[in-house]
C-alpha positions in Angstrom: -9.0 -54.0 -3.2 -11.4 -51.7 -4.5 -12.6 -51.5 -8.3 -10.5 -48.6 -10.0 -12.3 -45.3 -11.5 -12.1 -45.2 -15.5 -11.3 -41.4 -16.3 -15.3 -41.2 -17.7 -16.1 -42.6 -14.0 -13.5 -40.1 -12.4 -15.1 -37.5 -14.4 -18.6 -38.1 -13.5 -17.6 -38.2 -9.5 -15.7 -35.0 -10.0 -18.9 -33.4 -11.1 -20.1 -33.6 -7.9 -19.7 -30.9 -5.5 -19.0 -33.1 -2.8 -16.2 -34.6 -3.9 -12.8 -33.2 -2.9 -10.6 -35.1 -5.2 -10.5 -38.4 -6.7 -8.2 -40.8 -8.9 -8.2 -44.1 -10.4 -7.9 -45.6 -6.4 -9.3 -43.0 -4.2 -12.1 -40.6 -3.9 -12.0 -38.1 -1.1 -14.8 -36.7 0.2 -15.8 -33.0 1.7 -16.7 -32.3 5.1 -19.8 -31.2 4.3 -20.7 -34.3 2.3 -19.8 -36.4 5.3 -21.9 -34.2 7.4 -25.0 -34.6 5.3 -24.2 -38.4 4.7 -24.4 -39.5 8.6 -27.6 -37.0 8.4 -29.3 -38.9 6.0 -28.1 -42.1 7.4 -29.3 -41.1 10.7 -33.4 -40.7 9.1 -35.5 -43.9 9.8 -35.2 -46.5 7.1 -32.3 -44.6 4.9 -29.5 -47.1 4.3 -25.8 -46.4 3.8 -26.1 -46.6 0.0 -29.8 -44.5 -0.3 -27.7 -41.9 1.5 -25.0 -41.7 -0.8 -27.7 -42.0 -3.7 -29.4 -38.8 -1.9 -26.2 -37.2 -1.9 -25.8 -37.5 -5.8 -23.4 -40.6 -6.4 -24.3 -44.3 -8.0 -23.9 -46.8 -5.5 -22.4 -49.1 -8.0 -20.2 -47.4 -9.5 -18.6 -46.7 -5.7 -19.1 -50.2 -4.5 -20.2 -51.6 -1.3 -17.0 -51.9 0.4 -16.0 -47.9 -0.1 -19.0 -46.8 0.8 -19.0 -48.6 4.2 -15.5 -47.7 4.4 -16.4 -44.1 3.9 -19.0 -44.4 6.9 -16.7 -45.7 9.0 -14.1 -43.4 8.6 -16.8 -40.2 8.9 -17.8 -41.8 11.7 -14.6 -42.1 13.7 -13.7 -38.9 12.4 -16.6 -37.2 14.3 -15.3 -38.7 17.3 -12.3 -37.8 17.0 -10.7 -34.6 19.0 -10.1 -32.7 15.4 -14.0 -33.8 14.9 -15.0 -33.7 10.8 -13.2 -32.0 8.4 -12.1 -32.5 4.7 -9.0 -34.9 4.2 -5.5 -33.5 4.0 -6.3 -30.7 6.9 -5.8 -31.5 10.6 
């Protein structure tokens, strides 16, 4: 199971613009972070957790296992018929 957001560490994700939502289990991304995310993962030598470092969140306070989660999930989301979009929509 992933670690659980303090409110301070709930507060700190929600002041950035990618994030859609996010509670003491979950943080939910936007579309257009997951966009930029497999973008920077696609550059040579930018790693999973450099990306989401570029993109304006603290690797450790995510952990490893929701980060590689959340590229994953993007990424079967792209290839998916409803392609990327932000969570709750279809």
């Amino acid at each position: 199971m992933a670690n659980l957001f303090t409110k301070e560490q709930q507060e700190i994700l929600r002041a950035n613009p990618y994030t859609l939502s996010v509670s003491e289990r979950q943080i939910r991304f936007t579309a257009e972070f997951k966009r930029r995310l497999l973008s920077e993962i696609a550059k040579s030598g930018v790693t999973y957790k450099l990306a989401f470092r570029n993109l304006g969140y603290d690797p450790e306070l995510l952990g490893k296992s929701r980060m590689l989660s959340t590229v994953s999930n993007t990424r079967a989301q792209v290839s998916s018929p409803q392609g990327l979009r932000d969570p709750g929509f279809s």
